[in-house]
Residue frames relative to the residue before (quaternion, step in Angstrom):
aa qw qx qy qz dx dy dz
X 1.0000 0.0000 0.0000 0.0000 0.00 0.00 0.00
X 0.4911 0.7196 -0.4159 0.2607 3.32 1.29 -0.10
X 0.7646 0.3163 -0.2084 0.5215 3.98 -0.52 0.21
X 0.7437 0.4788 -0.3148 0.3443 3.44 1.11 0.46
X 0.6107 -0.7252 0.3121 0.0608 2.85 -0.96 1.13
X 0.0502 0.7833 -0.6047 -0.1351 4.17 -0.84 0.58
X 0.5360 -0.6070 0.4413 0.3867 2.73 -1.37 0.58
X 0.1929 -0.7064 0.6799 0.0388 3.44 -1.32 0.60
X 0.3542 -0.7920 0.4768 0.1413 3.42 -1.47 0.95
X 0.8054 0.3885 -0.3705 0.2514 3.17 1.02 0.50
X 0.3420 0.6374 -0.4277 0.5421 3.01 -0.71 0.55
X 0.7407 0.3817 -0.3190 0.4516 3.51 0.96 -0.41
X 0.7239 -0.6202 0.1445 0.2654 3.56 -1.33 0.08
X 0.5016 0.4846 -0.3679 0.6150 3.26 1.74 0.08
X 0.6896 0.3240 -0.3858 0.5203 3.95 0.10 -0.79
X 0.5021 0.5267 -0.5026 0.4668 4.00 0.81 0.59
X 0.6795 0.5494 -0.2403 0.4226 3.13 0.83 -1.49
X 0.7116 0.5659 -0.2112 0.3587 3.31 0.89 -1.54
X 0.5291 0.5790 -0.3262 0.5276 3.86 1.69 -1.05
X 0.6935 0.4106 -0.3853 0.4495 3.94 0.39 -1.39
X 0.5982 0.6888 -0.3464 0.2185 3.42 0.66 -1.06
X 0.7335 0.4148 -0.0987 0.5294 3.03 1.21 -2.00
X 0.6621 0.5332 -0.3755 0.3693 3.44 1.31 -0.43
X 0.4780 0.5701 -0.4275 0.5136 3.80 1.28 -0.38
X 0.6654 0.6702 -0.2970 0.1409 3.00 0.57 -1.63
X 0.6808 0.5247 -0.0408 0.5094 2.85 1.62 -1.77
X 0.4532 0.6761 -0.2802 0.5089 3.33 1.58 -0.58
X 0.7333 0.5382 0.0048 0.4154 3.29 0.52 -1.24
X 0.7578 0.3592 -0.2293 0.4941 2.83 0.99 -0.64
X 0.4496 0.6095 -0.2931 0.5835 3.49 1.48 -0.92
X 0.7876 0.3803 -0.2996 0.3811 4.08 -0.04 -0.69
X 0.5790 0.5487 -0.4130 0.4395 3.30 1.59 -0.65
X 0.7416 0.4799 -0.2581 0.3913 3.02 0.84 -1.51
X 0.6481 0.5430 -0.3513 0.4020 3.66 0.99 -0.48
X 0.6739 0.5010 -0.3243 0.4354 3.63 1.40 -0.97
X 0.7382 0.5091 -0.2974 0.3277 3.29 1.34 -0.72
X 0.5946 0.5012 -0.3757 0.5040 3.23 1.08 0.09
X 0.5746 0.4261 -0.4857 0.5024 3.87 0.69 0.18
X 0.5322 0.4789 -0.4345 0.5465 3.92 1.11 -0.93
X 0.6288 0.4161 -0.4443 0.4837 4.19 0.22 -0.79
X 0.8325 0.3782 -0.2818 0.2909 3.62 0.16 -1.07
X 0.7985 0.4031 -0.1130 0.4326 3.45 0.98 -1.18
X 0.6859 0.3449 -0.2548 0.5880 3.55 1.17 -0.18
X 0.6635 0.4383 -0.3158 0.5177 3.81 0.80 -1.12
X 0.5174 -0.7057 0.4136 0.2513 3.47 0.82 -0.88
X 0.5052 0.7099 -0.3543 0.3395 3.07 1.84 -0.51
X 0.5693 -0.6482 0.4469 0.2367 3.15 -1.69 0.36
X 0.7549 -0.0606 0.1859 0.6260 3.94 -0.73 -0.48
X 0.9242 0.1603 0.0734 0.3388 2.34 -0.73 -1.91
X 0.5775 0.4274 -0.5493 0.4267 3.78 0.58 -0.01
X 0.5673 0.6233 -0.4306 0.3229 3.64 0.81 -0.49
X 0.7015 0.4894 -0.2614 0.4473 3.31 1.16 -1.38
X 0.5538 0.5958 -0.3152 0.4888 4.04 1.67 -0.24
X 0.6902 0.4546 -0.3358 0.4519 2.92 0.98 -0.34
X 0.5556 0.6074 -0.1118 0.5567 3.25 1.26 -0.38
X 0.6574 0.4479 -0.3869 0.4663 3.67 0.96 -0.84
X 0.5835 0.4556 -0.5572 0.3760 4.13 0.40 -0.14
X 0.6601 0.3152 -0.4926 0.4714 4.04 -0.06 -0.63
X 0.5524 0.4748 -0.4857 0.4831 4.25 0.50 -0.80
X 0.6332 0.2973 -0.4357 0.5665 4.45 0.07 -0.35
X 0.7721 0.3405 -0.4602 0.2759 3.73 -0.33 -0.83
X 0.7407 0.4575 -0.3123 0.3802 3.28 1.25 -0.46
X 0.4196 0.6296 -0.3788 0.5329 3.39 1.62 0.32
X 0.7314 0.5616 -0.1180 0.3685 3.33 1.04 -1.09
X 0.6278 0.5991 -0.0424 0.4952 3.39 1.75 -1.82
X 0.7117 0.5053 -0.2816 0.3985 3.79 0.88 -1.59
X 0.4286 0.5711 -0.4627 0.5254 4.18 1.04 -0.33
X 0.7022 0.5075 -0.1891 0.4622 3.97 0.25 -1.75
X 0.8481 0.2320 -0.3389 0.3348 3.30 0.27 -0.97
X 0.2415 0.7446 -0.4655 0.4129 3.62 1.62 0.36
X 0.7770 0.4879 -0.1492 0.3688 2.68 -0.02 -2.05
X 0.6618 0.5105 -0.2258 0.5005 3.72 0.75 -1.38
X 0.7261 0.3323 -0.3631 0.4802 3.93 0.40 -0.74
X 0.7723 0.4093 -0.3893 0.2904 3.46 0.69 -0.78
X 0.5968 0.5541 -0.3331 0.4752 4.09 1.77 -0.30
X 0.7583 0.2859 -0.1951 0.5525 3.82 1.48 -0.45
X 0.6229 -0.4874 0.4134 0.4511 3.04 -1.36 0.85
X 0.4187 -0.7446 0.3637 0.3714 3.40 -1.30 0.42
X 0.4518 0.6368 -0.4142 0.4677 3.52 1.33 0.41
X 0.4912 0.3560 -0.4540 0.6526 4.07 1.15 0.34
X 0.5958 0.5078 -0.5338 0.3198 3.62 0.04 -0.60
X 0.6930 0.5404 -0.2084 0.4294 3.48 0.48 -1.96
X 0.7298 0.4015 -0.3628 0.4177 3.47 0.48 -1.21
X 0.6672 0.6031 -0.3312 0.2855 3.69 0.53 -0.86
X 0.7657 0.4169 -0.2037 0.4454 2.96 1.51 -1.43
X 0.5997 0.5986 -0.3262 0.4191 3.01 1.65 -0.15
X 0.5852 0.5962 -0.2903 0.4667 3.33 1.53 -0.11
X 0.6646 0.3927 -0.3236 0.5472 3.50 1.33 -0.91
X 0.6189 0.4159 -0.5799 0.3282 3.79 0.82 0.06
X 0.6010 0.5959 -0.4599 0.2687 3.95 1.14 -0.64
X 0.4744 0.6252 -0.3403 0.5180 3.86 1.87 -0.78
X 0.6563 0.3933 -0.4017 0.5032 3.75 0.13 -0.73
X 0.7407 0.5620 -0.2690 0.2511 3.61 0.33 -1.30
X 0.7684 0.3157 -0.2507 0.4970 2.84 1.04 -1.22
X 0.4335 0.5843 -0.4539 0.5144 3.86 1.15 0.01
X 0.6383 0.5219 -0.2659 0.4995 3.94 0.56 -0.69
X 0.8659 0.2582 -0.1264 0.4092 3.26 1.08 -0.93
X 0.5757 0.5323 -0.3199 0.5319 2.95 1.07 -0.04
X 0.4814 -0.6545 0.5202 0.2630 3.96 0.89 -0.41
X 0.8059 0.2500 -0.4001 0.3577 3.42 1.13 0.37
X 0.6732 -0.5182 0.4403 0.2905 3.68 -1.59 0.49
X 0.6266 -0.5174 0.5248 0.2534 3.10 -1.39 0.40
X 0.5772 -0.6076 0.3980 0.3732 3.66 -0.92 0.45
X 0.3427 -0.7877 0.3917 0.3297 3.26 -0.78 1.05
X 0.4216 0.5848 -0.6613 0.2074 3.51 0.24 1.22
X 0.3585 0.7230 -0.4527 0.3792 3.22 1.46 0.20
X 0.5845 -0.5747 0.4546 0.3485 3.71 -1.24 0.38
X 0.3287 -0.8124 0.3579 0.3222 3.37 -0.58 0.47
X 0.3838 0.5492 -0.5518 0.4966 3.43 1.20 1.23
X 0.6544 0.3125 -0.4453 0.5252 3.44 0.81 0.40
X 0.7074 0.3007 -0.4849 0.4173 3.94 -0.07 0.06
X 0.8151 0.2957 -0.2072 0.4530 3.42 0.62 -0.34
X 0.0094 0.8446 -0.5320 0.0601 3.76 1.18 1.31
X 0.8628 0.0779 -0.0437 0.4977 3.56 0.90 -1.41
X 0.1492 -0.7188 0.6425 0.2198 3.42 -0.13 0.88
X 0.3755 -0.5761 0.7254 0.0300 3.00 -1.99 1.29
X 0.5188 -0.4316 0.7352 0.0631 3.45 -1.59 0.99
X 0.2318 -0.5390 0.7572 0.2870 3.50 -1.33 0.49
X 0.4287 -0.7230 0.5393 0.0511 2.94 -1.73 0.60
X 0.0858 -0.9060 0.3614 0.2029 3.53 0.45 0.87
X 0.5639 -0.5540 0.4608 0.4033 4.04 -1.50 0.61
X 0.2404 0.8649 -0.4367 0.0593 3.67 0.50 -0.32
């Protein structure tokens, strides 16, 4: 077996692509999670730890979600994955943007995920 050769994936151009990808990815996430907690602390007013409560639902769904989305990329092609999830981010968005809710046959842990304080002009 000496002098022979396997094939190996790195070094190539997708498992490149696939490192920058996951490395923004992670990037990205880390600044949200870092900006949102000064917006919780320094503008909302909150303390430590209510900041980090607010925060603990997306920290369970994503505790909860990363098993599934294994399971899902590795049984579908990975071009249904992308499109799907790319489809439930254009539904959130344009619900977010547009100012309207989801139908109220929806649970009401989805229309009312973050409750908002009014904010006063003072």
């Amino acid at each position: 077996m000496r002098g022979r050769r396997t094939h190996s994936v790195r070094g190539t151009a997708p498992f490149s692509g696939a490192c920058v990808n996951a490395v923004a990815g992670f990037a990205t996430l880390g600044g949200f999670l870092f900006l949102t907690t000064l917006y919780l602390q320094n503008v909302r007013s909150l303390n430590a730890l209510h900041a980090g409560l607010w925060l603990l639902p997306m920290a369970v769904m994503t505790f909860l979600c990363a098993p599934l989305s294994g399971h899902l990329a590795a049984a579908r092609p990975a071009w249904w994955v992308i499109a799907g999830c790319g489809a439930a981010v254009l539904v959130v968005g344009w619900f977010t943007a547009s100012g309207r809710t989801p139908p109220r046959s929806a649970p009401d842990a989805v229309t009312s995920a973050a409750p908002v304080a009014p904010v006063s002009s003072s």
